[in-house]
GUBA-486763 format. One record per atom (N, C-alpha, C, CB): residue in three letters; x, y, z. Coordinates in steps of 0.2 Angstrom, whole numbers, plus 5000, padded with zeros to 4 digits. Glycine has a CB too. Layout:
GUBA-486763
ALAXYZ;...
***
This chain:
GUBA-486763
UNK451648925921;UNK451648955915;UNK451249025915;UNK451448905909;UNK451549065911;UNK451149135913;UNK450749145905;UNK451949215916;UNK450349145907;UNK449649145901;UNK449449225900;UNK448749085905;UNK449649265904;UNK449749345903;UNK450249345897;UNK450149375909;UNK450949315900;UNK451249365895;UNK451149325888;UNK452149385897;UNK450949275888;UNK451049245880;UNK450249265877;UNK451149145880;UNK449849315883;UNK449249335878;UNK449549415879;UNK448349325882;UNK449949425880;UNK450349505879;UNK450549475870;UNK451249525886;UNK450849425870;UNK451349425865;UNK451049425857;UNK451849355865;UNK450249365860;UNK449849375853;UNK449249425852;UNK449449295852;UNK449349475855;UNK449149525857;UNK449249585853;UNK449249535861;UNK449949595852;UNK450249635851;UNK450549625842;UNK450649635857;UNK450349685839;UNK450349685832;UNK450749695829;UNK450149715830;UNK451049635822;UNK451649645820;UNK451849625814;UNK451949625824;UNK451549635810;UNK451749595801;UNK452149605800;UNK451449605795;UNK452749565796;UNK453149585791;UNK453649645790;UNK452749585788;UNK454049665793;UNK454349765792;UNK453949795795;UNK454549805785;UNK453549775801;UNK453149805804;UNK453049785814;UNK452549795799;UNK453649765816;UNK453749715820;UNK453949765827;UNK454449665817;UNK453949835826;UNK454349885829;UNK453849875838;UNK454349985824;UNK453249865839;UNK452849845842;UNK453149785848;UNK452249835837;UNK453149715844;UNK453449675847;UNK454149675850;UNK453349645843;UNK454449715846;UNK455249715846;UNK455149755855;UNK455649765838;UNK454749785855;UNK454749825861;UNK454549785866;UNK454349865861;UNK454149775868;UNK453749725871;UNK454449655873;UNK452949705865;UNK454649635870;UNK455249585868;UNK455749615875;UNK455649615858;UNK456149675873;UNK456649715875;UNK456449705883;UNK456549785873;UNK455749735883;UNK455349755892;UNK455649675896;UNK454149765893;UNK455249625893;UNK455349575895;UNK455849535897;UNK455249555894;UNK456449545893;UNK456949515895;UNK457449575897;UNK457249465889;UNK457249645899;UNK457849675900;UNK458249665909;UNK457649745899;UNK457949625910;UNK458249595918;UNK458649555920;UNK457949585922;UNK458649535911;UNK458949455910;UNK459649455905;UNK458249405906;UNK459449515902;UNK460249515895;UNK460649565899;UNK460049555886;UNK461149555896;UNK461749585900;UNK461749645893;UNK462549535901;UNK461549625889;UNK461549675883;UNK461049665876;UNK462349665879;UNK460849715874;UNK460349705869;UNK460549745861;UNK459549715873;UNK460849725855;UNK460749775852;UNK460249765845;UNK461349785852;UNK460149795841;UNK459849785835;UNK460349785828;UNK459349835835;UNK459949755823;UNK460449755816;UNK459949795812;UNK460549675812;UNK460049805805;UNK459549855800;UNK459149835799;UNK459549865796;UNK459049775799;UNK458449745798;UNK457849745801;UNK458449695798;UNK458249755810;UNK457549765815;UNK457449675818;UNK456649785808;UNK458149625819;UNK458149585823;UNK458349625828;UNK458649535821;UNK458249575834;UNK458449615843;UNK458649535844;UNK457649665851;UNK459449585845;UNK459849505849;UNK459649545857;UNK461149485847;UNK459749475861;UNK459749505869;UNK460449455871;UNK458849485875;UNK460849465875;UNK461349425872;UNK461549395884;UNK462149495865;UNK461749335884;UNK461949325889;UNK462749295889;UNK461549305893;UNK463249315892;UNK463849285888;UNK463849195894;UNK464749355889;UNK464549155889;UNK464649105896;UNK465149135899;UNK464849025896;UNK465149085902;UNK465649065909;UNK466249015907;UNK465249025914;UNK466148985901;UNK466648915900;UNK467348995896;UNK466248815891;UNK467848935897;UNK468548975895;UNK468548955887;UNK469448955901;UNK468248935883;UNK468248945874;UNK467448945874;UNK468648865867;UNK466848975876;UNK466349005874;UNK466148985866;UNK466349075875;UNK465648965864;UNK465248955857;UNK464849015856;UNK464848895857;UNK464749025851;UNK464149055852;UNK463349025850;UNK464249105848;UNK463149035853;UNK462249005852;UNK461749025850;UNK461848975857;UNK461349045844;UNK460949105841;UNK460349045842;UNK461249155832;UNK459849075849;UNK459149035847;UNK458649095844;UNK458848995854;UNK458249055840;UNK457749125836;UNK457149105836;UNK457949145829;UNK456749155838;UNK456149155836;UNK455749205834;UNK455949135839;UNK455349195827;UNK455049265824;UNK454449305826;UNK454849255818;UNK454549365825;UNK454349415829;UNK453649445824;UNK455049485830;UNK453649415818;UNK453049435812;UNK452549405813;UNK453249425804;UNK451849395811;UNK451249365810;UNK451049385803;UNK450849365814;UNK450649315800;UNK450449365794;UNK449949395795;UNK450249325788;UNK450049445790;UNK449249505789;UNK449349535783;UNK449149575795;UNK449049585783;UNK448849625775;UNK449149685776;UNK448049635773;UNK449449745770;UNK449249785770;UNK448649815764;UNK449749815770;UNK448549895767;UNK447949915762;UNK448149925754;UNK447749975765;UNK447949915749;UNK447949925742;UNK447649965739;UNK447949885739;UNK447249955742;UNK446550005737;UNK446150045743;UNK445949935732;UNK445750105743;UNK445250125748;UNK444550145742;UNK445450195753;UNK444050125742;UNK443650125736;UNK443250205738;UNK443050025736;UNK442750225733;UNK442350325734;UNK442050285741;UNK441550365726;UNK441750225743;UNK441250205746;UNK441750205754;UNK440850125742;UNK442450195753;UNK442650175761;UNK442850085762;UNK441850215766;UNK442650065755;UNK442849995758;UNK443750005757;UNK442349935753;UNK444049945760;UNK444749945760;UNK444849855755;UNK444949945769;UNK445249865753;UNK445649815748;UNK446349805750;UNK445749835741;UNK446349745752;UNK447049725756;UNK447349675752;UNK446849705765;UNK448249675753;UNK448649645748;UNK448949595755;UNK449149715743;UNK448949515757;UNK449149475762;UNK450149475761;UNK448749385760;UNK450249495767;UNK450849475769;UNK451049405773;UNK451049535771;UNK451249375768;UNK451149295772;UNK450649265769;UNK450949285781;UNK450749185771;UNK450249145769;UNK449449125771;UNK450449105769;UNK449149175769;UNK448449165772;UNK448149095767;UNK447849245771;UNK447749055770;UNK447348995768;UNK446449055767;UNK447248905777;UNK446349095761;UNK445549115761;UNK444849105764;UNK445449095757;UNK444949045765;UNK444448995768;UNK444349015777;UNK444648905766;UNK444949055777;UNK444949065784;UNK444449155787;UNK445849055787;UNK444449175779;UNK444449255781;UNK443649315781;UNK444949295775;UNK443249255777;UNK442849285776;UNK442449305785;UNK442449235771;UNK442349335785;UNK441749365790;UNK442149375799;UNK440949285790;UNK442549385795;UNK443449385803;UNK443249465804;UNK444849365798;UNK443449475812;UNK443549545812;UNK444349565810;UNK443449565818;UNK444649615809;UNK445149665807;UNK445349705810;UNK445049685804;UNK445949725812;UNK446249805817;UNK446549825809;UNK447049795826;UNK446349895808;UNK446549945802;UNK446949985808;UNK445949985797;UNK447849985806;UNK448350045810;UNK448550095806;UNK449050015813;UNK447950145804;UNK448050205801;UNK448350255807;UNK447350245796;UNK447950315806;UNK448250385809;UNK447850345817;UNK447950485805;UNK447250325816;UNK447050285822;UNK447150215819;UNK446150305825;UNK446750185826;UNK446750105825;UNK445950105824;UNK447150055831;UNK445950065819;UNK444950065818;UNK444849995819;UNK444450095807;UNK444249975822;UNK443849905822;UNK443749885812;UNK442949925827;UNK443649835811;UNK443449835803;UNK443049765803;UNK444149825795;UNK442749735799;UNK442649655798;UNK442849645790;UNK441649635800;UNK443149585789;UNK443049575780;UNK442249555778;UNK443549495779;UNK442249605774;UNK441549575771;UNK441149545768;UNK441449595769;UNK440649525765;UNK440649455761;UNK439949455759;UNK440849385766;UNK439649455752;UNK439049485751;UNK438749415754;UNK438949505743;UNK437949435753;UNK437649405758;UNK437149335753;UNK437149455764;UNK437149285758;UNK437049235756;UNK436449215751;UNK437049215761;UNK435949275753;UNK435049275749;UNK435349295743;UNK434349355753;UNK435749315742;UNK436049365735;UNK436549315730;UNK436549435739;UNK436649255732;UNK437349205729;UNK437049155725;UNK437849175733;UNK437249145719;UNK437149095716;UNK437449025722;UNK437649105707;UNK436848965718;UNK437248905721;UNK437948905720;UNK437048845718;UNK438348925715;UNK438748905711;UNK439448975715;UNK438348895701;UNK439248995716;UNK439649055720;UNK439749035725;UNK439449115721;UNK439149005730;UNK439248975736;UNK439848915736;UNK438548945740;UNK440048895732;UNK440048815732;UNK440848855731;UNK439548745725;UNK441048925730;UNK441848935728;UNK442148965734;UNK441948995721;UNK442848945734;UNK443149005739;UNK443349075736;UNK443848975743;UNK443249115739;UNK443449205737;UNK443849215737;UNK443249265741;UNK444149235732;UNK445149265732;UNK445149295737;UNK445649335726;UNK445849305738;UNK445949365742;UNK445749425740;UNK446449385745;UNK445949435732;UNK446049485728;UNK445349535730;UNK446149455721;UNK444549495731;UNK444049515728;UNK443749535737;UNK443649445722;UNK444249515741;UNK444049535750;UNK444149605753;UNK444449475755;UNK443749655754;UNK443849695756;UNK443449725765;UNK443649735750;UNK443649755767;UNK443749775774;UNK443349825776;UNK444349795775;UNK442749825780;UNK442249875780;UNK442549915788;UNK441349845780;UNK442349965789;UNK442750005796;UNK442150025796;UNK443350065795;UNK441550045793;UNK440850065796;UNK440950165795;UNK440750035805;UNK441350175792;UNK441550235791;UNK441250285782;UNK442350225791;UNK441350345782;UNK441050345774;UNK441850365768;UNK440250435774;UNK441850355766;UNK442350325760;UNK442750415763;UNK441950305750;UNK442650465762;UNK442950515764;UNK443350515772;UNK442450565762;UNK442950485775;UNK443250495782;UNK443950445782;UNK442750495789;UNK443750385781;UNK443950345780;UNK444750345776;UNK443450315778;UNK444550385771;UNK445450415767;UNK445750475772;UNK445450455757;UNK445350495774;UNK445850535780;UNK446150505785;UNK445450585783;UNK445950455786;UNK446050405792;UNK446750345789;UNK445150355792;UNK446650325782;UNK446950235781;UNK447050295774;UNK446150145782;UNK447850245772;UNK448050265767;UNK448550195764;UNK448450345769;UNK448550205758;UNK448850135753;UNK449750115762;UNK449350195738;UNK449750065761;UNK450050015767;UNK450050015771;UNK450550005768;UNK449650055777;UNK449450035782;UNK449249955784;UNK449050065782;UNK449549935790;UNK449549875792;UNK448749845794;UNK450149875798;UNK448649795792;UNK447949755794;UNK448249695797;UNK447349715786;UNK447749685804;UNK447849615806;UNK447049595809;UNK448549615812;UNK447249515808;UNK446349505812;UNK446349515818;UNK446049425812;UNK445949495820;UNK445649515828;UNK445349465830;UNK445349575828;UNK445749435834;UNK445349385839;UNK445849395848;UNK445349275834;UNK445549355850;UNK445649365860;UNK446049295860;UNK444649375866;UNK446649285863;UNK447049245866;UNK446249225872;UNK447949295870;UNK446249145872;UNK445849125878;UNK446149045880;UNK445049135877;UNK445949045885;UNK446148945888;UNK445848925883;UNK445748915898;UNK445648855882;UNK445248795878;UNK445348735882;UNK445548785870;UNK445148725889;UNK445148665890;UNK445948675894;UNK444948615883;UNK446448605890;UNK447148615894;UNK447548645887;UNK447548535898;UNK447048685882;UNK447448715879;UNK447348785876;UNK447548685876;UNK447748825873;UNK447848885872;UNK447548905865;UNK448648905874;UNK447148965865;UNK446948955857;UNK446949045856;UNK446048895854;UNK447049055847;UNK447349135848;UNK447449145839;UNK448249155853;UNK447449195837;UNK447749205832;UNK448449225835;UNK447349245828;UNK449149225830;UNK449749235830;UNK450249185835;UNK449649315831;UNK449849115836;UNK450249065840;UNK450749055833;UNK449648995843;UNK450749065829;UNK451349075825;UNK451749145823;UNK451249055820;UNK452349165826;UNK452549115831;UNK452449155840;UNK453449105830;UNK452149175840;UNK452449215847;UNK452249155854;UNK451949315847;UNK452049095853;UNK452049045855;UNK452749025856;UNK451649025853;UNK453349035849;UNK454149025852;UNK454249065853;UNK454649015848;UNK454049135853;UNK454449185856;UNK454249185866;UNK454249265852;UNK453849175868;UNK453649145873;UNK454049095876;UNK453149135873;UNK454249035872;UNK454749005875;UNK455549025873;UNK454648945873;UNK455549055871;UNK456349105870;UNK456249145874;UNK456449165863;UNK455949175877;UNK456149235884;UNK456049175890;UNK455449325885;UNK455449115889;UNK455649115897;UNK456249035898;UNK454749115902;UNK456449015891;UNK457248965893;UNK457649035894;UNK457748905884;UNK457449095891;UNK458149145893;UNK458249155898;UNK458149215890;UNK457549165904;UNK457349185908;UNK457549135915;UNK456749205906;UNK457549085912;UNK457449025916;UNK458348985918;UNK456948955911;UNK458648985911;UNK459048965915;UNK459549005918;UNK459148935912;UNK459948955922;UNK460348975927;UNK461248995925;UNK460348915933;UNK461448955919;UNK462148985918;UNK462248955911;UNK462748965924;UNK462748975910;UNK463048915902;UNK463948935902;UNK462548955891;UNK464148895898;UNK464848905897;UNK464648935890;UNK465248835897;UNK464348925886;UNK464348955878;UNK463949025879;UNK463848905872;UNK464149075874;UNK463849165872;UNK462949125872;UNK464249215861;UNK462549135874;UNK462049135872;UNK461749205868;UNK461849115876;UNK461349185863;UNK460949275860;UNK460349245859;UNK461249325852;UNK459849255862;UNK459149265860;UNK459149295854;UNK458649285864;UNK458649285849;UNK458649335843;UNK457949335841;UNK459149325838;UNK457249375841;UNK457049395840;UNK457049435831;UNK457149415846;UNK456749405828;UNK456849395821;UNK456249425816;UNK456849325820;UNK456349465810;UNK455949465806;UNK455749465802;UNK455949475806;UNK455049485799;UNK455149435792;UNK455049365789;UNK455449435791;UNK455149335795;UNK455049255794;UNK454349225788;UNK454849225803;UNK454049245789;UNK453249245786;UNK453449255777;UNK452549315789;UNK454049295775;UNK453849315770;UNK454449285766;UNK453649385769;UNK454949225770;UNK455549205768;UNK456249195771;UNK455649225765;UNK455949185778;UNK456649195782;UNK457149235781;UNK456949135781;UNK456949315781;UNK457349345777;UNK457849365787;UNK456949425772;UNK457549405790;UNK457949405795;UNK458349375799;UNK457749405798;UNK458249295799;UNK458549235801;UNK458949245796;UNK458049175802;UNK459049265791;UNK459649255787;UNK460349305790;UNK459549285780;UNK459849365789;UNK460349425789;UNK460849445795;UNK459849495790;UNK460249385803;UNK460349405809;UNK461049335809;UNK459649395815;UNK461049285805;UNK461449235806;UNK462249265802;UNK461049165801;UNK462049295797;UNK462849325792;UNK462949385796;UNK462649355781;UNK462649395803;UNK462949465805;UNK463349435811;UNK462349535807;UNK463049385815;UNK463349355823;UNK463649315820;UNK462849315829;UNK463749265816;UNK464249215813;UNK464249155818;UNK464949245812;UNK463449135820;UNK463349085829;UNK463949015825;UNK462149045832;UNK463948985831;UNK464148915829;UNK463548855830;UNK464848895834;UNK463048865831;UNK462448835831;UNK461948875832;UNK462348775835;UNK461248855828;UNK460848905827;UNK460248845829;UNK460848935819;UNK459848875833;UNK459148835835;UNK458648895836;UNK459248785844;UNK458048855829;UNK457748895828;UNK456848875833;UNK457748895819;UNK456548925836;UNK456048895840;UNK455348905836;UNK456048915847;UNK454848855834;UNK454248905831;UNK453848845832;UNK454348935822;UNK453248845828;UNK452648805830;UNK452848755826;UNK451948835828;UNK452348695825;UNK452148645817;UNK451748615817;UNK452548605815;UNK451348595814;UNK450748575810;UNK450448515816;UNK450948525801;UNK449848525820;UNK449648435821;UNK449048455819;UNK449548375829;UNK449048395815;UNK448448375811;UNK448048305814;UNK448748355803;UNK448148295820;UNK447648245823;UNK446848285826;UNK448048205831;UNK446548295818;UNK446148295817;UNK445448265815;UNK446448325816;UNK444848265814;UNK444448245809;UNK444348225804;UNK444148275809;UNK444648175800;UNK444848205792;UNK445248185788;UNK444948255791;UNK445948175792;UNK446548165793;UNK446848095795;UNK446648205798;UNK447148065791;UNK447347995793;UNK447948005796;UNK447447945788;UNK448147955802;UNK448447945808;UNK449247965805;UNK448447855812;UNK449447935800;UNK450147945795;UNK450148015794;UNK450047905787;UNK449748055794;UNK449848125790;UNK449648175796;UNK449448135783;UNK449748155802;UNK449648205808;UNK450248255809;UNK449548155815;UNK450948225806;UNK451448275811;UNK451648265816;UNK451348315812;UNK451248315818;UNK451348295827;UNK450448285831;UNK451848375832;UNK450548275837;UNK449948255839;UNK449748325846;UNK449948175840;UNK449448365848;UNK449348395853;UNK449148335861;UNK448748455850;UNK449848375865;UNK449848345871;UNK450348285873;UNK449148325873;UNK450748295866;UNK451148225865;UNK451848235867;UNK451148195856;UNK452148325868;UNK452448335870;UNK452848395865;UNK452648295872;UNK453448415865;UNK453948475861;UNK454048415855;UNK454948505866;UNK454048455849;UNK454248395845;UNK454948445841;UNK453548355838;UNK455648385840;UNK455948385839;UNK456448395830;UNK455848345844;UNK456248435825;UNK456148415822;UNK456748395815;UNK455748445822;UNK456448355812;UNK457048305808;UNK457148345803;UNK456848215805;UNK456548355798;UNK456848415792;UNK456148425790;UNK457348375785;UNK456248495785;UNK455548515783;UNK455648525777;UNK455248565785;UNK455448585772;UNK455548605766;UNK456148655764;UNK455048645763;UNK456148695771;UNK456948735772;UNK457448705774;UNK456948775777;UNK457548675779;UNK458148645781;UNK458248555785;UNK458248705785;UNK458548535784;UNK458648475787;UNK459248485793;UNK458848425782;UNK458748445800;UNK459148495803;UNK459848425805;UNK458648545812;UNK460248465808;UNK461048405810;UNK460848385816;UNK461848445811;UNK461248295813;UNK460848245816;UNK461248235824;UNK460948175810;UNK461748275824;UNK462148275831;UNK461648335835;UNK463148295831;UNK461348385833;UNK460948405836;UNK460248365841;UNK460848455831;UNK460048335832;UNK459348315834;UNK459448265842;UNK458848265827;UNK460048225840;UNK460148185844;UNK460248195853;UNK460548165840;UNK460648255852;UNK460848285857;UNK459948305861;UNK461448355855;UNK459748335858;UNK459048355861;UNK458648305863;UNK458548385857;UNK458748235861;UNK458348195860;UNK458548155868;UNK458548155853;UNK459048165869;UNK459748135874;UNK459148155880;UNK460848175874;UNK459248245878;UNK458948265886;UNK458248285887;UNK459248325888;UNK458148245880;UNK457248245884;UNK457148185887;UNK456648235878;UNK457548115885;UNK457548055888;UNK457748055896;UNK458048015885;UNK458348075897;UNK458648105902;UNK458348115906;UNK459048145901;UNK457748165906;UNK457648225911;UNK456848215909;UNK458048315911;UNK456548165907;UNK455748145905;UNK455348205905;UNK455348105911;UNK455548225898;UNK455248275896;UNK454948235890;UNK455748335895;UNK454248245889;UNK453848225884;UNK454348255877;UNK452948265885;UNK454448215871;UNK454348225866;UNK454248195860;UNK454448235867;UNK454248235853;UNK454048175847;UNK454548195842;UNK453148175843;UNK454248145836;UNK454948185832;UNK454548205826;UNK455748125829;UNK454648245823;UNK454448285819;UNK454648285810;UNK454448345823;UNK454248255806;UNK454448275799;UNK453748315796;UNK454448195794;UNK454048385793;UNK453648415789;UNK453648435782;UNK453548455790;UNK453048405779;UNK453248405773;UNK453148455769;UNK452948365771;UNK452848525772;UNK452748555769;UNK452948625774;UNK452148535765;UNK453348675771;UNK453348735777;UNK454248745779;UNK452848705786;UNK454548785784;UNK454848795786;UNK454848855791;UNK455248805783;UNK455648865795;UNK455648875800;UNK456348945798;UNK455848805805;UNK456548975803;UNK457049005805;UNK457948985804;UNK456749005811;UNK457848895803;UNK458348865805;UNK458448865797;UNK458348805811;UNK457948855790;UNK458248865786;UNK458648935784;UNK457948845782;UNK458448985785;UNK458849075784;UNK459549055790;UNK458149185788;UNK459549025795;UNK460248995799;UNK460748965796;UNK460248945803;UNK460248905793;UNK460748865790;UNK461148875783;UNK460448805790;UNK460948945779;UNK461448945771;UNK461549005774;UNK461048935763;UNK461649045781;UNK462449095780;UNK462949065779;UNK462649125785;UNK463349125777;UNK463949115777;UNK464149035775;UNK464249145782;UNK464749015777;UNK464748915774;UNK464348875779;UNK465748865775;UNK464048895781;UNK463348855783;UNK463448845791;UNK463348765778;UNK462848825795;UNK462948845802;UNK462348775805;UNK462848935803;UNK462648735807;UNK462248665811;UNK461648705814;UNK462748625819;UNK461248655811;UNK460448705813;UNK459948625817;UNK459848745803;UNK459548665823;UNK458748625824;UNK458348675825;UNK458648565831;UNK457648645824;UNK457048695825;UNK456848625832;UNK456348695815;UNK456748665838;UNK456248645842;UNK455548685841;UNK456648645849;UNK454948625840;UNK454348655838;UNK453648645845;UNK454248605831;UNK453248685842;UNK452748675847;UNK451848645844;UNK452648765852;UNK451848595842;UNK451348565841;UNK450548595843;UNK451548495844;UNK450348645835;UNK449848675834;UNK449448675829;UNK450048715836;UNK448748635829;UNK448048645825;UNK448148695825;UNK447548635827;UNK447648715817;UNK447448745812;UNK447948805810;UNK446848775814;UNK448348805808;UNK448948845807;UNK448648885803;UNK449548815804;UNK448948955803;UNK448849015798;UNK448249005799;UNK449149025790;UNK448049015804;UNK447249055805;UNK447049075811;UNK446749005803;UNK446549135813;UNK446449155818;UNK446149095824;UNK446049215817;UNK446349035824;UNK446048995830;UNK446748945830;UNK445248965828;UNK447348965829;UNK447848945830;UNK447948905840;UNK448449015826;UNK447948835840;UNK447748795848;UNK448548765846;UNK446748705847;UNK448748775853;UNK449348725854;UNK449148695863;UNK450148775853;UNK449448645864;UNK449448615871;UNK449648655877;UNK449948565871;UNK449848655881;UNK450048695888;UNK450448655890;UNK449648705894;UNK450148605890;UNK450948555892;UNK451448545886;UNK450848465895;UNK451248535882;UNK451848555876;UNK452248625876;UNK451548565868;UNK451748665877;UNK452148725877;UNK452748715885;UNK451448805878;UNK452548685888;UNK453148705895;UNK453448655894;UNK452948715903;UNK453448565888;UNK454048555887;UNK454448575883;UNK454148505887;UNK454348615880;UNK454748655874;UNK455248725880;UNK454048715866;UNK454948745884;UNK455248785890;UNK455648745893;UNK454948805894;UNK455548695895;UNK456048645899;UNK456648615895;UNK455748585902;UNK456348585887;UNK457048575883;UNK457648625881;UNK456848565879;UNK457348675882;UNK457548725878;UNK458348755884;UNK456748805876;UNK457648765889;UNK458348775896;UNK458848735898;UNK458148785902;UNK458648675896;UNK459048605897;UNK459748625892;UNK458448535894;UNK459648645887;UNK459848655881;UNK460248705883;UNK459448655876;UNK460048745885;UNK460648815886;UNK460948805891;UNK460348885887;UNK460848785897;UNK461348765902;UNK461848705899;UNK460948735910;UNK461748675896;UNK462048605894;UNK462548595886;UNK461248555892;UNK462448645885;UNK462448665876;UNK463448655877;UNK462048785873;UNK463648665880;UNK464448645880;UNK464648565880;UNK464848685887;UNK464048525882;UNK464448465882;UNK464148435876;UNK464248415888;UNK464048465870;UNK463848445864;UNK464248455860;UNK463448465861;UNK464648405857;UNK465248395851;UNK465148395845;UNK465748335851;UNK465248465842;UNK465448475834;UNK465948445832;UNK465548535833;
***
C-alpha cells in the first residue's frame, strides 16, 4: 500500500468549489490508466476505462474530492480572521488547531482561544461557536488585508502519519476513498462493463456533485466509496460502534441518504466470502455518502457505498486501519473485474 500517495491525497487542499487542487493531483495519477478523462461544470473528473463484454454497462464508482473547512468572513482593524465552516465541523475539535489561510500567499494561522487565567468557571465548562472563533496569522491587521480577503479558503493543518497499523490525518474523509478509487482503477486487470471513476464535488455540503455527475452519465449502478463512523471507542457501547477498526471494508446496508440495493449488497458480500476478504456490515444512523446524490438521478439508479471504517470523524485526527484500507482495494477490484456477472 503506498502511504505516499494517500499522504499526497490528505495533503493536498480542497473544500467545497474549491477542489481544482485535488482534481489535479487526481488526473496525474490515474493518467496511465484512463483511456479518457473528461470534466462536467461542476468540476467532477470522470476518468473513464471502457469494457470488453459485447452489451457493456456502465459503472460510475465515486469518491469525493472536498474536505470540510472554512472560508473567511470577516478580517477585524487588529488582523484577526473570522471564518464561516463549509461542512460539518463538531467545535470541540477547533480550538487551538493550526490553519493554512490560501490568500494571495498561503499563511500559517492557529484558531485562537482566550486564555485560560482569564475565563470564568462557567465559560470553561461551554463549548465556543464557531461563530465567536477567529484565526491569528501573526500578521498586523493592515498587512494581513493585503494578503486574505472575504472567501478565501481555510483548512486545518495537521501531517498524514503511521499510528501503529494505522493511518491517522486530517481529510481521511474522503481522500482515504479516493485512494481506493485510483488504486481498484489502477489494479484491475479488465472488465466487460464502461467503467468511470468519478472524482466528485461538494459532497460535504450535500451531495451536490454526486448528483450532477449521475444525471449527466446516466451509470447503470452507482458505487459510492467513502469512510464511516467506528465508534469502538472509550465511552461507547459495543451496540453503537458501527464498525469496528481492523475488522475489515464494511459493506454498507443504509444510512440517512440512501439505502443501498439489496442485490448489490449481496453481490459484495458473495465476493468478500469467496476470496477472504475481511468484512462487516454496516448500519449508519446518522450521515451519508455519495450513493444518496446516485441514487435520486433521473428514475433512480441501484446504489452501494463500500466504506472504510474510521475514528473520530470530521476532525483533524481522522484513524482508519491499513488493513481495512487494502480490503476496501481488493473488494473494490474484485468488483470491477466481476461487475458483469451481477443481475439487474
Amino acid at each position: 500500500m503506498s502511504l505516499e500517495l494517500l499522504a499526497r491525497l490528505c495533503r493536498t487542499p480542497g473544500i467545497p468549489g474549491r477542489e481544482e487542487q485535488m482534481r489535479q493531483l487526481i488526473r496525474q495519477e490515474l493518467s496511465a490508466y484512463a483511456e479518457d478523462f473528461f470534466e462536467d461544470q461542476m468540476g467532477n473528473l470522470f476518468a473513464v476505462r471502457k469494457g470488453s463484454g459485447p452489451s457493456p454497462r456502465t459503472i460510475m464508482i465515486a469518491a469525493h474530492m472536498d474536505e470540510i473547512g472554512f472560508v473567511v468572513r470577516y478580517i477585524s482593524k487588529e488582523g484577526f480572521i473570522y471564518f464561516h465552516p463549509v461542512g460539518g465541523f463538531d467545535p470541540r475539535t477547533l480550538v487551538a488547531q493550526r490553519v493554512k489561510v490560501y490568500g494571495r500567499e498561503v499563511l500559517d494561522g492557529v484558531i485562537g482561544i482566550k486564555p485560560t487565567h482569564l475565563t470564568t468557571p462557567e465559560e470553561r465548562s461551554k463549548v465556543i461557536p464557531l461563530s465567536d472563533l477567529f484565526v491569528d496569522v501573526g500578521l498586523p491587521g493592515e498587512e494581513v488585508r493585503q494578503l486574505v480577503q472575504v472567501g478565501d479558503m481555510i483548512t486545518l493543518e495537521r501531517e498524514f502519519i503511521p499510528l501503529g497499523q494505522c493511518v491517522t490525518s486530517k481529510t481521511l474523509d474522503d481522500r482515504v476513498g479516493l485512494y481506493v478509487m485510483i488504486e481498484a482503477f489502477r489494479r484491475f486487470q479488465a472488465s466487460a462493463d464502461d467503467i468511470y471513476a468519478v472524482a466528485t464535488v461538494q459532497e460535504e455540503v450535500g451531495l451536490r456533485g454526486a448528483q450532477t455527475a449521475a444525471f449527466g452519465l446516466e451509470p447503470d449502478i452507482g458505487i459510492a466509496i467513502d469512510i464511516t463512523i467506528a465508534a469502538d471507542i472509550p465511552g461507547m457501547e459495543e451496540k453503537d460502534y458501527c464498525t469496528r477498526l481492523g475488522e475489515g471494508v464494511a459493506i454498507k446496508v443504509l444510512d440517512s441518504y440512501s439505502i443501498s440495493d439489496q442485490r448489490l449488497v449481496h453481490f459484495f458480500r458473495q465476493l468478500a466470502e469467496e476470496n477472504n476478504i475481511p468484512y462487516q456490515m454496516e448500519v449508519l444512523p446518522r450521515g451519508g455518502t455519495d450513493a444518496g446524490g446516485m441514487q435520486r438521478s433521473r428514475e433512480g439508479i441501484p446504489v452501494c457505498t463500500i466504506s472504510i471504517p474510521t475514528r473520530y470523524t470530521h476532525s483533524a485526527v481522522e484513524t482508519a486501519h491499513q488493513e481495512d484500507i487494502e480490503a476496501a482495494i481488493a473488494l473494490m477490484t474484485l468488483f470491477l473485474e466481476n461487475s458483469s456477472a451481477l443481475q439487474l
